[in-house]
N, C-alpha and C positions, 0 to 999 in steps of 0.2 A: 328381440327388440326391446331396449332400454324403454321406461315409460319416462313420461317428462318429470314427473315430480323426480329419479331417481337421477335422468340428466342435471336436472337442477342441482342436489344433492353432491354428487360430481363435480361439478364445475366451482359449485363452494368452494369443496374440499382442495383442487387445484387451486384455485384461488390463494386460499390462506396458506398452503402448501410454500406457494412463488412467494409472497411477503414475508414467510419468516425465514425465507432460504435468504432476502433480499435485506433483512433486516438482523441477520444471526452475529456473533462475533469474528468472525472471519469478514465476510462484508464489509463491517464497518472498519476494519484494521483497511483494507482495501482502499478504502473512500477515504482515508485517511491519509495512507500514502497516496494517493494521487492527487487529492488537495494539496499537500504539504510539496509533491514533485509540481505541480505547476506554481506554486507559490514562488520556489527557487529558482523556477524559469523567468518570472517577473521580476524577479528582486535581484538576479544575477545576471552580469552579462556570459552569456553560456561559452558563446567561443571564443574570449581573451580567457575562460578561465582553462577551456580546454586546449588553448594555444600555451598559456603559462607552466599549464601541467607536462606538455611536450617539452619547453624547453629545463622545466626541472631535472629531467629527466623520471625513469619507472625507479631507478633505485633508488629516487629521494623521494618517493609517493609519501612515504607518513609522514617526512618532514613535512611535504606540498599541504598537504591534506590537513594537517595539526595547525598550518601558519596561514591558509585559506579560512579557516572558522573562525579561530579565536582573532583575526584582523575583519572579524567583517562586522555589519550591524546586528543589534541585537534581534530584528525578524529575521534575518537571515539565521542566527545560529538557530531559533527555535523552529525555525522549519525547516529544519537540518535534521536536529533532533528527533520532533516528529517524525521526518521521515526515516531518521534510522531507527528508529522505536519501536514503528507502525509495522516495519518490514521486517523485525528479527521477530516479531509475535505469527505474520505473516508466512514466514519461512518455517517457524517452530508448527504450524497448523499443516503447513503443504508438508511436513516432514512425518509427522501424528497421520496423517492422511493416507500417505505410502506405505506408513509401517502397517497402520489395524484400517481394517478396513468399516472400522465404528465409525458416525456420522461424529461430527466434530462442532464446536460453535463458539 
């Protein structure tokens, strides 16, 4: 049976455990991309752009996609940006992750 001072000491430890797990570099890339993906959902109309995308057709995707940014506003490109930033750091961490099984931040 644990004594209370050492539950205590426990629960600290968990404590500060959750906040830097909450607070690490991966998280914040996280919080970043999802700020910046509902920023683009405000600032963009989602289905004339995925209706436009359909009739572009899939084989002019980097035309669509190159002529979709550089015509839009200037928060739209930067929450563009952001989010493709936020998610190649994010993707490089989930990939560091699979390979060693060392904590990552």
């Amino acid at each position: 049976m644990a004594s209370k001072i050492e539950q205590q000491v426990m629960a600290s430890v968990g404590t500060i455990y959750i906040a830097r797990q909450l607070v690490s570099g991966t998280a914040l890339r996280i919080y970043v991309c999802l700020i910046a993906l509902g920023l683009l959902a405000r600032l963009v109309w989602v289905e004339r752009v995925v209706e436009n995308f359909m009739q572009s057709g899939v084989g002019n995707a980097h035309n669509f996609i190159a002529s979709a940014v550089l015509n839009t506003e200037l928060p739209v490109q930067i929450a563009f940006a952001a989010l493709v930033i936020a998610g190649a750091w994010v993707s490089r961490d989930l990939a560091r992750l699979s390979y060693s099984p060392r904590r990552f931040a």
